[in-house]
N, C-alpha and C positions, 0 to 999 in steps of 0.2 A: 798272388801266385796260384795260377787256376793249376788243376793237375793235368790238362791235356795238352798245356803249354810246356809243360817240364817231357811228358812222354806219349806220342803218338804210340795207335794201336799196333802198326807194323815194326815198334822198336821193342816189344818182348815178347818174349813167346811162353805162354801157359801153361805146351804140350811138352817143351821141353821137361828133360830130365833131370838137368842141373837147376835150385832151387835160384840161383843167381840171373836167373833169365828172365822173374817174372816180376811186377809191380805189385808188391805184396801191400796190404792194408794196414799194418802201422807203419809204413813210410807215409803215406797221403795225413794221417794222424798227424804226424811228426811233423810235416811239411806246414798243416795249416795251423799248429801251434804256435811255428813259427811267426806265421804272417796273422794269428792273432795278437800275438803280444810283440809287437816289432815297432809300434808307436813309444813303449817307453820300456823302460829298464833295459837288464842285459842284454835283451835280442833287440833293441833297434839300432839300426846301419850305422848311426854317427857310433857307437860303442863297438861296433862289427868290422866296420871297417877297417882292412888289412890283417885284421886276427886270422894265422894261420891253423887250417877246420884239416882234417883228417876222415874222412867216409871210411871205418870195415866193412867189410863183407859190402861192399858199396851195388852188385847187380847191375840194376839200370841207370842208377846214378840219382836218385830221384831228393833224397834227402840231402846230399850232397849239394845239388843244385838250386835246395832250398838256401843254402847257407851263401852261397855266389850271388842268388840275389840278392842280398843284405851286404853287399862288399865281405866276403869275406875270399879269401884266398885257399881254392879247396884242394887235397888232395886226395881223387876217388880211387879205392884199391879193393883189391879182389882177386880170386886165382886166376891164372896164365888161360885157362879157358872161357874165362868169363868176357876177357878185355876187348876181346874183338866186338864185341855188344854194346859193352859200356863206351868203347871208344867213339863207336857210329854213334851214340847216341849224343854226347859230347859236344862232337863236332857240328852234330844236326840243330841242337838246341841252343848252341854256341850263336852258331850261327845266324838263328833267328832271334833270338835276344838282342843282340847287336845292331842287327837293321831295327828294330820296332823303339828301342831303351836302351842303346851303348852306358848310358849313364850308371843303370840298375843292377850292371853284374862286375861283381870282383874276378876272382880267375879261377878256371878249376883244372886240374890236368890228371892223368891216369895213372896209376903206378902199380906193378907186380905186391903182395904184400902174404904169402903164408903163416897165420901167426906161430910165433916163433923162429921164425926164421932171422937170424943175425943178421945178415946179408941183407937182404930185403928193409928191415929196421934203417939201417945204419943208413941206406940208398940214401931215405927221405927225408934225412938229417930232422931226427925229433932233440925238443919236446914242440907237441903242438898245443895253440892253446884252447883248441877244443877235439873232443873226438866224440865221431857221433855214429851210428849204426843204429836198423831197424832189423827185426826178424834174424837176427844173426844166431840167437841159439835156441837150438832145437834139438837137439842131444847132448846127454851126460860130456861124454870127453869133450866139447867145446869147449869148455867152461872153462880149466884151468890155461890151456893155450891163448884162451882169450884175457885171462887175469896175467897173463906173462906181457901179451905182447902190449895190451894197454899200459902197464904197468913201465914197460920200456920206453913207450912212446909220449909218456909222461912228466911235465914236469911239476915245480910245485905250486903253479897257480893253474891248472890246466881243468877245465870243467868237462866231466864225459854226457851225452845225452844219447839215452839207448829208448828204440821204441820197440816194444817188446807184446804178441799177442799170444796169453796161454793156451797152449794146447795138450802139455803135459803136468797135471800137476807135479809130478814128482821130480821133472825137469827145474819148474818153473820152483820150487822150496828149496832145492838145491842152488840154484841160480840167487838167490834172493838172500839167503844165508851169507856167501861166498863173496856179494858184492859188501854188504853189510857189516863183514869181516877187515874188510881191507879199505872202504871206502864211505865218506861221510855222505851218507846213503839216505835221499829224498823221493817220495813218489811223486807226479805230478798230480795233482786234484781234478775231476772232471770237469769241475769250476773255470780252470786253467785254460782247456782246450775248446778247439771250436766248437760251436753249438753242434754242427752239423755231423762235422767228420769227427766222431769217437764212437766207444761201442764199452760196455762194459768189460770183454773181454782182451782190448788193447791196452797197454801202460805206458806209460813215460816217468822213463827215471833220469835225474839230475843228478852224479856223482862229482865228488872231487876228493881230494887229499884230506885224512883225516887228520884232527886238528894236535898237534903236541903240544904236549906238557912240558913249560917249561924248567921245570925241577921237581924234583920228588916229593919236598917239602910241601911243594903247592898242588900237587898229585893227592897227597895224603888229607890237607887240607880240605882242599873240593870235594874228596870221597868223603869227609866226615859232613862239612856240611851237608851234601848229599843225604845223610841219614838223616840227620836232625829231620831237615826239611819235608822226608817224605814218610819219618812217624809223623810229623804235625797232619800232613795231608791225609794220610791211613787215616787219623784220628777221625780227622773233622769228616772224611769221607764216611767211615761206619756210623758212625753221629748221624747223618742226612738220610743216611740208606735206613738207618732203625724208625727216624721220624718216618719216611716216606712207605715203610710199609707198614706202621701202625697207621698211620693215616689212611691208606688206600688199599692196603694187601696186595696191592699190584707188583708188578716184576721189575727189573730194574731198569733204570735209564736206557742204560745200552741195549737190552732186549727189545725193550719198546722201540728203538731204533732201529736197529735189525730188521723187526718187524715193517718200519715203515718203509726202508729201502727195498725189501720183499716185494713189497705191495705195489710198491712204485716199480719195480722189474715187471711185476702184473699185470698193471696199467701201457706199460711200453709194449708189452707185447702183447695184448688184446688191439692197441691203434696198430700195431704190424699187419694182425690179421685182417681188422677192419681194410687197411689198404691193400693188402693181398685179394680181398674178395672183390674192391673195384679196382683194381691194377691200375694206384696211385701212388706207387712205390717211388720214388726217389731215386737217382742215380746210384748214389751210396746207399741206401738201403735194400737196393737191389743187388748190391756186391756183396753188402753182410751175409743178408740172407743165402745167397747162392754158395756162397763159400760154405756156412754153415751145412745149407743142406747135400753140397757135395761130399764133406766128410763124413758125414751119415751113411749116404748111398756107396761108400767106399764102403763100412762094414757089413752091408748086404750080401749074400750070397743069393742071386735070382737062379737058380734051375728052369 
């Protein structure tokens, strides 16, 4: 699934004003996640095939279109101004899929979808069993419209995958709280994704339906086990940590950790600049970086 097979240059526009016009950078994430792990488990085609997929906030359709090439049967939705974009694009990459790999694409079609909207819900006859969205929140009030209408379009084996890049943190604690509330809430590992296409600052999260108790009795039980088990761990854990710093007077695991993921953000971005100085930057790391440093030069004021 290359990305300039899912959308040519002339099907989004950057300058546009509406945030649904552009090819945003955890969609391509989300996309090659997919077609890294598409050989086995959940995401490959023989398991895909025919599972009806849901796109929000769907834009140019790009993640959406990820899931069609795996058989998956898509529905890309978005507001009433966005569709004439998403449609052309659709139809364009419909199109050429078919002539080159008829075999490769399930189906995907367009649909009106404002979260919260009754009407709109009902159209697209849910539950789906998957729903996926990239870049979809980016302010406070999204949040709950968005916990409504996933929550509608849900049923109880339905998996959500959202690719998500921080820009706020206060958005982004809010957001993570909210799903974690209501949703048996996984991140995905950078392990996971493609070597190439990630970035520190994009995520990928696996939601689904939290799991119930089936009696109170066995409620109560699991919560006591619960304690036993995590005095024994407390114990045995201050035990290790008292040996390991009479032993060494060094800091703790997780520090020293810390520290090395630090160092290793260090190292990534000294090769950035090394390639910055012979302009051997990479496709995508020529997108990171530009994005990055466009938002900078947004809080600029030049007189």
């Amino acid at each position: 699934m290359e990305a300039d097979r899912l959308n040519s240059p002339d099907t989004s526009d950057p300058n546009s004003k509406h945030h649904g016009t552009t090819v945003w950078d955890a969609s391509l994430v989300l996309v090659k996640f997919l077609e890294k792990n598409s050989r086995k488990g959940r995401f490959c085609p023989s398991k895909l095939k025919g599972k009806r997929v849901i796109e929000l906030g769907a834009g140019c359709g790009v993640a959406g279109f990820g899931m069609a090439l795996l058989g998956c049967d898509v529905v890309a939705t978005d507001q009433a101004e966005v569709l004439p974009l998403l449609r052309r694009n659709v139809e364009r990459n419909t199109s050429r899929i078919l002539q080159t790999n008829p075999d490769s694409l399930g189906s995907i079609q367009v649909a009106e979808l404002d979260w919260g909207n009754g009407d709109h819900i009902k159209a697209i006859h849910p539950p789906f069993d998957y729903i996926i969205g990239t870049d979809i929140v980016y302010a406070e009030q999204l949040l709950e419209p968005l916990l409504r209408t996933m929550t509608a379009l849900s049923g109880s084996k339905t998996t959500i995958l959202l690719g998500y890049e921080v820009r706020s943190t206060g958005v982004h604690q809010q957001m993570l709280n909210l799903w974690k509330r209501n949703f048996d809430f996984k991140t995905v590992p950078l392990s996971k994704m493609h070597h190439k296409y990630q970035h520190p600052s994009i995520q990928l999260f696996i939601m689904g339906p939290k799991p119930v108790a089936k009696t109170v009795e066995e409620t109560t039980q699991k919560a006591d086990d619960l304690d036993v088990k995590t005095c024994c761990v407390n114990e045995k854990a201050d035990e290790a940590k008292q040996t390991e710093d009479s032993e060494s007077g060094s800091s703790s695991g997780v520090d020293q950790r810390a520290d090395c993921g630090a160092e290793g953000a260090v190292k990534r971005e000294c090769s950035i600049l090394e390639k910055l100085k012979t302009r051997k930057l990479s496709e995508w790391e020529a997108r990171r970086y530009g994005s990055i440093a466009a938002r900078l030069l947004r809080d600029i004021n030049i007189k």
